[in-house]
C-alpha positions in Angstrom: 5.7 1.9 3.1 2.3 3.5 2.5 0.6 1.2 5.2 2.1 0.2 8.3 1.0 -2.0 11.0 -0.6 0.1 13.2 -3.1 1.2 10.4 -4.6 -2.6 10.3 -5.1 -3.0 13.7 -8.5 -1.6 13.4 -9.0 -4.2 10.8 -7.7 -7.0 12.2 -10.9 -8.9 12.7 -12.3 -9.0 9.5 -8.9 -10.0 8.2 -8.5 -12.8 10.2 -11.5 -14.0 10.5 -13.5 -12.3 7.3 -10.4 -13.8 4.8 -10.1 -17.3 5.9 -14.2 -17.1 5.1 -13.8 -15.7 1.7 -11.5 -17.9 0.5 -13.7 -21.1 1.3 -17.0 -19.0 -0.3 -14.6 -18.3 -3.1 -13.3 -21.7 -3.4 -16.8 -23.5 -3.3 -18.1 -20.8 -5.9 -15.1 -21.8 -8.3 -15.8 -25.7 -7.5 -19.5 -24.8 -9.0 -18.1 -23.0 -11.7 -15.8 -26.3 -12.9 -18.6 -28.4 -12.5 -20.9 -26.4 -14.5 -18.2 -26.4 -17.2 -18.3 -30.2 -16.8 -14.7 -30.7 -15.7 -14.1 -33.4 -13.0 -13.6 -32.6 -9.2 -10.5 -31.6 -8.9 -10.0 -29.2 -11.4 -13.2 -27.9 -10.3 -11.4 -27.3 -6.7 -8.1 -26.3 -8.2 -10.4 -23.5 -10.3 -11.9 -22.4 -7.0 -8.4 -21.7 -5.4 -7.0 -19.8 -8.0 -10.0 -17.4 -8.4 -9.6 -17.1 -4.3 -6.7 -14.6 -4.0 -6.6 -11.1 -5.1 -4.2 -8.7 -6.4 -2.3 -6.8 -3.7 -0.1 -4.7 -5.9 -2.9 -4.0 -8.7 -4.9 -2.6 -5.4 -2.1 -0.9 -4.3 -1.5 0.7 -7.4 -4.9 1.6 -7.7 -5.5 3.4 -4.3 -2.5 5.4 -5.0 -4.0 6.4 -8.1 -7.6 6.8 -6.4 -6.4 8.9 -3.1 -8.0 6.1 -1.2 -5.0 5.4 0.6 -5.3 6.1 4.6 -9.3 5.9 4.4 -11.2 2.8 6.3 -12.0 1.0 2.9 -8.3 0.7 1.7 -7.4 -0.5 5.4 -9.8 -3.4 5.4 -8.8 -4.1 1.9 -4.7 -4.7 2.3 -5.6 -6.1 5.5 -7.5 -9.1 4.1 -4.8 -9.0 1.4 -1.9 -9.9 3.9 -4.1 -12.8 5.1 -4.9 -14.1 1.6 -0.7 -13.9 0.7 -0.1 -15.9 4.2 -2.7 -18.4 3.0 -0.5 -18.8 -0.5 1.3 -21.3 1.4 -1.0 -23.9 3.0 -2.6 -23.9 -0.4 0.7 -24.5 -2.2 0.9 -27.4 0.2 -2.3 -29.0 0.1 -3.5 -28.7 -3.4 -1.3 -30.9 -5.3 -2.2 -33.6 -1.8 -5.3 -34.6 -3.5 -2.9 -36.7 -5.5 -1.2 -38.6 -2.9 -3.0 -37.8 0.4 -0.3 -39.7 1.9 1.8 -37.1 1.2 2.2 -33.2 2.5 0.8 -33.2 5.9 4.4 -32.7 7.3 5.5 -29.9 4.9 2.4 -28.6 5.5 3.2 -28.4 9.5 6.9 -27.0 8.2 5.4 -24.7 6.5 2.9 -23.5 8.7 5.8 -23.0 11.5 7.8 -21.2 9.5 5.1 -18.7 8.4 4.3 -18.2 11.9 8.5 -17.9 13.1 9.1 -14.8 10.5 5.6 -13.1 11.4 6.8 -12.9 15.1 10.4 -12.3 14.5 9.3 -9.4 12.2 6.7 -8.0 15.3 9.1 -8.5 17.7 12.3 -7.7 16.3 12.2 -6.1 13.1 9.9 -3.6 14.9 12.8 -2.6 16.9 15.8 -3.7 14.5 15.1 -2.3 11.2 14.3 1.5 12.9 18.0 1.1 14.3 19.4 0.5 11.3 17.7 3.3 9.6 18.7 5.3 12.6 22.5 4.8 12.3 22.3 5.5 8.3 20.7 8.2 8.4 23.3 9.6 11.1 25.9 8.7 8.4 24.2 11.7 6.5 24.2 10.3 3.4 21.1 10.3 1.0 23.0 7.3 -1.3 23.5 5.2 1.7 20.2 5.4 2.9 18.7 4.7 -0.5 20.8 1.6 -0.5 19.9 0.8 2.8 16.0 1.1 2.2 16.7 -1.4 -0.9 18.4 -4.4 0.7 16.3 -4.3 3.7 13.4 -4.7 1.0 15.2 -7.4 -0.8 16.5 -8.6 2.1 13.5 -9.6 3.9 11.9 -9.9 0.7 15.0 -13.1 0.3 14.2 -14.2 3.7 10.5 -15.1 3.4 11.6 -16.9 -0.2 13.9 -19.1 1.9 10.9 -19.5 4.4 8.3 -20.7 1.8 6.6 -17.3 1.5 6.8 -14.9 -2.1 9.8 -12.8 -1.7 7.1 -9.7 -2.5 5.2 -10.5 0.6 8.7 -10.1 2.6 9.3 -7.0 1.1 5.5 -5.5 1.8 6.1 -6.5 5.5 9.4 -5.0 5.6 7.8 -1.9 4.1 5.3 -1.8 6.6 7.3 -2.2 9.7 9.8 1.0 7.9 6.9 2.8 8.2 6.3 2.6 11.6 9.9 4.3 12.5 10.5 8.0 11.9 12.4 7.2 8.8 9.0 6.1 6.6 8.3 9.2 4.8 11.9 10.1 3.5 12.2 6.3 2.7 9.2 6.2 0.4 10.0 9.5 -1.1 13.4 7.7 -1.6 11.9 4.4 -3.1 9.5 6.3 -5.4 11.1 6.3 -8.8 12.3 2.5 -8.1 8.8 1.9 -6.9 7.5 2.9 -10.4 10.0 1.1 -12.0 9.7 -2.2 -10.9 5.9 -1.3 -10.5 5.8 -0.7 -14.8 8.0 -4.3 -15.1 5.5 -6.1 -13.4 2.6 -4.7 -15.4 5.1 -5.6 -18.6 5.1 -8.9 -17.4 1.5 -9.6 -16.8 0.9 -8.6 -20.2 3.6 -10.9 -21.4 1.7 -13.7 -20.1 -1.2 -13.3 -22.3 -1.8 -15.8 -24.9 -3.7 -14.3 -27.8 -4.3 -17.1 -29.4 -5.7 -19.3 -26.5 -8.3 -16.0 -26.1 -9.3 -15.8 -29.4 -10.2 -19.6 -29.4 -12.1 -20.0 -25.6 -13.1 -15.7 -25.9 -16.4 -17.5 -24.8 -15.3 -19.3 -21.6 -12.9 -16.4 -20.6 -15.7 -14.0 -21.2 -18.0 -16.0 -18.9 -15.2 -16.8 -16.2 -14.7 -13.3 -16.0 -17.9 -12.1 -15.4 -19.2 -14.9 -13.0 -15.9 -14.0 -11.1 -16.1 -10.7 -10.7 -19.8 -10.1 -9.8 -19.7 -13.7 -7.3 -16.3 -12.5 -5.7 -17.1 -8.8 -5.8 -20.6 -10.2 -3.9 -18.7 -12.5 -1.1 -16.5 -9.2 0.0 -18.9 -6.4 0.4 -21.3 -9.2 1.9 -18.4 -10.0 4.7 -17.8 -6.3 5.1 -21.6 -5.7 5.6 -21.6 -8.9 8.4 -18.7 -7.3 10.1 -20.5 -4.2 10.4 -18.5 -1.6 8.0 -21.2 0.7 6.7 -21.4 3.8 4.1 -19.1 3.2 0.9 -16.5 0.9 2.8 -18.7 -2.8 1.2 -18.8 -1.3 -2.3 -15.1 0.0 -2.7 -14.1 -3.4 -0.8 -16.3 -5.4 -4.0 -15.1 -3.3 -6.2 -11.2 -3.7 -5.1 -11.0 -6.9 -4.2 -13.1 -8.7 -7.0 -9.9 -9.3 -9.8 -7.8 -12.7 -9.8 -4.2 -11.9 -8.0 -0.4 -12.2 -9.3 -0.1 -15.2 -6.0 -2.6 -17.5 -8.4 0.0 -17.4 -11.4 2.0 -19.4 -8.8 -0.5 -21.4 -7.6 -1.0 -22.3 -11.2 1.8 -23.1 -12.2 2.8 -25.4 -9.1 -0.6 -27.0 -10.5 0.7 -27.6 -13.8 4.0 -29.4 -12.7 2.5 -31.6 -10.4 -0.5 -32.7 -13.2 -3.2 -31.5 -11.0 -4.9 -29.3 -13.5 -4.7 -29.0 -17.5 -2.9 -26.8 -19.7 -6.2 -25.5 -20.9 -7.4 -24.6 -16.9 -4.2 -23.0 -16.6 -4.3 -20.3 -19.5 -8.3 -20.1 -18.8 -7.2 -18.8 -15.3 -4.4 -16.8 -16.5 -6.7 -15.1 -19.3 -8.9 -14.7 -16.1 -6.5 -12.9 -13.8 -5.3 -10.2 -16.5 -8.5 -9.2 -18.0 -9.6 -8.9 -14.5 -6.2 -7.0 -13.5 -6.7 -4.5 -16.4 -10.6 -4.0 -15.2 -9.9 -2.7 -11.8 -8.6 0.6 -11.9 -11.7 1.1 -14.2 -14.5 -0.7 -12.2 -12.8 0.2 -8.5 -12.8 4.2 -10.4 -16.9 3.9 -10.3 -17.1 3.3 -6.5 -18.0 7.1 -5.8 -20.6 7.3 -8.5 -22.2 4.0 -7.5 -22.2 5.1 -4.1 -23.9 8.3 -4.8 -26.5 6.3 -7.0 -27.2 4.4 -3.9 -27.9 6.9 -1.8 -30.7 8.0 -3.8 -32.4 4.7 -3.7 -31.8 3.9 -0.2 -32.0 5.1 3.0 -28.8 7.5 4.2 -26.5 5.7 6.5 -25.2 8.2 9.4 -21.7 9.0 8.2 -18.8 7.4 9.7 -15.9 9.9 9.1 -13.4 7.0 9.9 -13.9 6.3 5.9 -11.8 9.3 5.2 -7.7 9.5 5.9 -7.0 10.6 9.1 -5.5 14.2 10.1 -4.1 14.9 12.5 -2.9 18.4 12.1 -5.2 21.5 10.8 -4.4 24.8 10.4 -0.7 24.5 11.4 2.4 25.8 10.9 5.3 24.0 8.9 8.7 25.1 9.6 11.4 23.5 7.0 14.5 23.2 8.5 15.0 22.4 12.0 18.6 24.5 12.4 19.6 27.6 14.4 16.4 29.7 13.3 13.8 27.0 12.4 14.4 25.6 16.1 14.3 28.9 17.5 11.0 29.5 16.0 9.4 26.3 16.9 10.0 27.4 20.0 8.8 30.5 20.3 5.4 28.8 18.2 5.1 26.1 21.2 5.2 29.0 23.6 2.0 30.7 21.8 0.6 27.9 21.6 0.3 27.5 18.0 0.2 24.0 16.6 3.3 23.5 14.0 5.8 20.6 13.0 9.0 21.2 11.8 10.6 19.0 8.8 14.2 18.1 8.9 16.7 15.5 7.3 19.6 15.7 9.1 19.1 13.4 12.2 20.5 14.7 14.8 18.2 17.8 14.5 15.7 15.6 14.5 16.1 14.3 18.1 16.8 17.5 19.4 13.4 18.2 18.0 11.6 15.3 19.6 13.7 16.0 23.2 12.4 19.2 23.0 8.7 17.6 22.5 7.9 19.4 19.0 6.5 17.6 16.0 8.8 16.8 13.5 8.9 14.9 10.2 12.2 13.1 9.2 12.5 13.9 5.4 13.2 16.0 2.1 10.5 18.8 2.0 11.3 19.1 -1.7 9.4 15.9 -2.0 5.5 15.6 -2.2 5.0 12.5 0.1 7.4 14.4 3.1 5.2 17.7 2.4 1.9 15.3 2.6 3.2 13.9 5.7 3.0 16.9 7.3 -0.2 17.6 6.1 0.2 20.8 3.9 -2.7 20.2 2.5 -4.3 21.5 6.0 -1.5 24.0 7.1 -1.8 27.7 6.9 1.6 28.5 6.7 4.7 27.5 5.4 8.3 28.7 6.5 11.4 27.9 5.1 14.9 28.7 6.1 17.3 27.6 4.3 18.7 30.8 2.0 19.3 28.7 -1.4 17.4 29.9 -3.7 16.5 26.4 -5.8 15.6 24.8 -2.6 13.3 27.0 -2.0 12.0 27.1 -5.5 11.4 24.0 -5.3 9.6 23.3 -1.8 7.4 26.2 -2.8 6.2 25.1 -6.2 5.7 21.6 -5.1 4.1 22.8 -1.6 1.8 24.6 -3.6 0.5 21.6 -5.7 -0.7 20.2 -2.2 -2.1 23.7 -0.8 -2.3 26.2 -3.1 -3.7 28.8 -0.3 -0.6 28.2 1.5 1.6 31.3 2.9 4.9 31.3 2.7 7.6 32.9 4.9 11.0 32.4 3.4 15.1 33.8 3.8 16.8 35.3 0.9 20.7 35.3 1.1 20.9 38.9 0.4 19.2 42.1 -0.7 20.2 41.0 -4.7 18.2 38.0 -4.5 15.1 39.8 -3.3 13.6 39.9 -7.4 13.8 36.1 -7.7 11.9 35.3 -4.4 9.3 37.9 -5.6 8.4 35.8 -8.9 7.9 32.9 -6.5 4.5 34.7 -5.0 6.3 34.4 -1.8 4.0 36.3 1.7 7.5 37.2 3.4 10.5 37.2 2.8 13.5 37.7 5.4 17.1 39.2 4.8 19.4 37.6 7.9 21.6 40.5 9.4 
């Protein structure tokens, strides 16, 4: 829900033609690497294939940590992601075919129909499906229900593309992606985050689970090689392609240094090379020592990007600066009015009158169309949570009104509006004259006593 489609269409080229291309460079690096280890050809290949695909939610996880989400470099990186989980399948496919080459060519057509059957169903109707859905729960008015909802479209679609031949995570990233696009995005991540982290911490718990000690502490040698010719040759082949395809400034570095670790998709891969005798016990723990060590490395290596970058600079000559590499805004100096009732309507209007640029953040729905009829900005969502008050880009507004009267609500909005702009004003209501002490201790510019 943190990307959605719109945001890679300014990518799209380098993801579907840049991937395809890195996963053949990769694969031919990996087929060098087996040979140079002295195994035969097909392990060699098999090595290349699984070294091919990155992590998309160790990236994820790390741009949310970083801030990066939004700029140019994260774009181009989930972008060549998608296209490296879509290729999961022809590989699954034609991998274990060096065994029988008689065998595979029509799953592999299956397979490849199927693929391309859910992407356009999801363009063409989940586009317009899913937002409906979300429309008539969030009508319903209930936060539970729309919680609920947001969860078995995830697993939902998430079930569909296992059924299809595709991971069931991949369904559940496209179905977060094409949430995003409605009105309901913001409220649904804020919604999703504490299960986010959850099931983000279980997977983590897991790779870690997969490590065998013992296998590392007898080949520490080969992992340690593996590891490093892996990183610095992948790292290489992605800030090379984002060079050739004409991304400038930091966007090649923070793409090497993102993209360069061995994904959770080659764990499968593995695996469906194990059970079909293509490669050895021994290739499959080498790659699976591989993938985690790498894993664990990228928060740390992808966290240097900004210092490397500045380094660079000094050697080089300055690029001009492309300010697409930083999130976009498009509010600055607004107003946000919480609450999109009686008054806050009222004084959105009034606001639109003068002129003054302003969005309004509401939850209840109908409130929200009447906002959108009227042709004012409006964000569907809690403004007690951060990612609603982010999506209306506190962090550039000047001032902040709220009014509702409860006191806790407005506690809340203004302590956690303040973590995002701490210059922020704030115009607020009190219930009554006896409440006018507890809005004080809240640093509050205003505040207004209804009649």
């Amino acid at each position: 829900m943190e990307f959605s489609l719109k945001d890679l269409k300014p990518v799209k080229k380098i993801a579907l033609i840049g991937t395809p291309i890195q996963i053949i460079l990769t694969i031919a690096m990996g087929y060098g690497i087996g040979q140079l280890m002295g195994w035969d050809a097909k392990s060699s290949l098999w090595l290349g294939a699984l070294v091919s695909l990155s992590s998309t939610m160790v990236l994820l996880k790390t741009l949310m940590n970083q801030g990066w989400l939004g700029t140019l470099s994260s774009k181009v990186m989930v972008g060549m992601l998608i296209v490296q989980d879509l290729a999961v399948v022809p590989l699954i496919v034609l991998l274990p075919m060096m065994n029988d080459p008689s065998l595979g060519w029509i799953s592999l057509e299956i397979a490849i129909l199927k693929t391309v059957v859910f992407l356009a169903g999801m363009i063409l109707f989940g586009t317009r499906l899913l937002p409906l859905i979300m429309r008539y729960i969030a009508h319903l008015g209930s936060r539970e229900l729309f919680l609920l909802a947001i969860t078995a479209i995830g697993l939902g679609v998430g079930y569909l593309t296992y059924l299809v031949g595709l991971s069931f995570a991949f369904g559940a990233f496209v179905a977060g992606m094409v949430l995003s696009e409605s009105d309901y995005g913001h409220q649904a991540l804020s919604d999703i985050i504490p299960v986010r982290d959850l099931f983000g911490l279980l997977f983590f718990a897991s790779v870690g689970m997969l490590l065998n000690p013992v296998f590392l502490m007898d080949h520490w040698q080969q992992v340690l090689i593996l590891v490093l010719i892996v990183s610095l040759g992948k790292g290489f082949i992605f800030a090379l392609l984002a060079r050739i395809f004409k991304y400038g400034n930091v966007v090649p570095l923070a793409v090497g240094m993102g993209l360069f670790q061995v994904g959770e998709f080659s764990f499968v891969l593995a695996q469906v090379g194990v059970s079909t005798n293509s490669i050895s016990h021994e290739v499959y723990s080498l790659v699976l020592s591989t993938a985690i060590i790498t894993m664990f490395l990228t928060p740390i290596i992808s966290g240097q990007t900004s210092r490397l970058y500045a380094l660079r600079k000094r050697w080089f000559q300055h690029e001009p600066l492309d300010t697409i590499n930083f999130p976009e805004s498009g509010l600055q100096n607004h107003v946000i009015i919480v609450g999109g009732g009686r008054v806050g309507f009222r004084i959105a209007q009034v606001l639109k009158r003068l002129s003054v640029p302003l969005l309004i953040i509401e939850i209840d729905q109908l409130r929200v169309e009447r906002a959108k009829h009227a042709d004012i900005p409006v964000v569907f969502g809690d403004a007690s949570h951060e990612v609603v008050l982010e999506a209306a880009e506190t962090s550039s507004a000047r001032l902040l009104i709220i009014t509702t009267p409860e006191i806790v609500i407005t506690q809340t909005i203004v302590e956690r509006a303040r973590k995002v702009n701490s210059e922020i004003q704030v115009v607020a209501r009190a219930p009554g004259v006896e409440f006018l002490e507890e809005f004080k201790k809240l640093n509050i510019s205003e505040v207004v006593i209804p009649e």
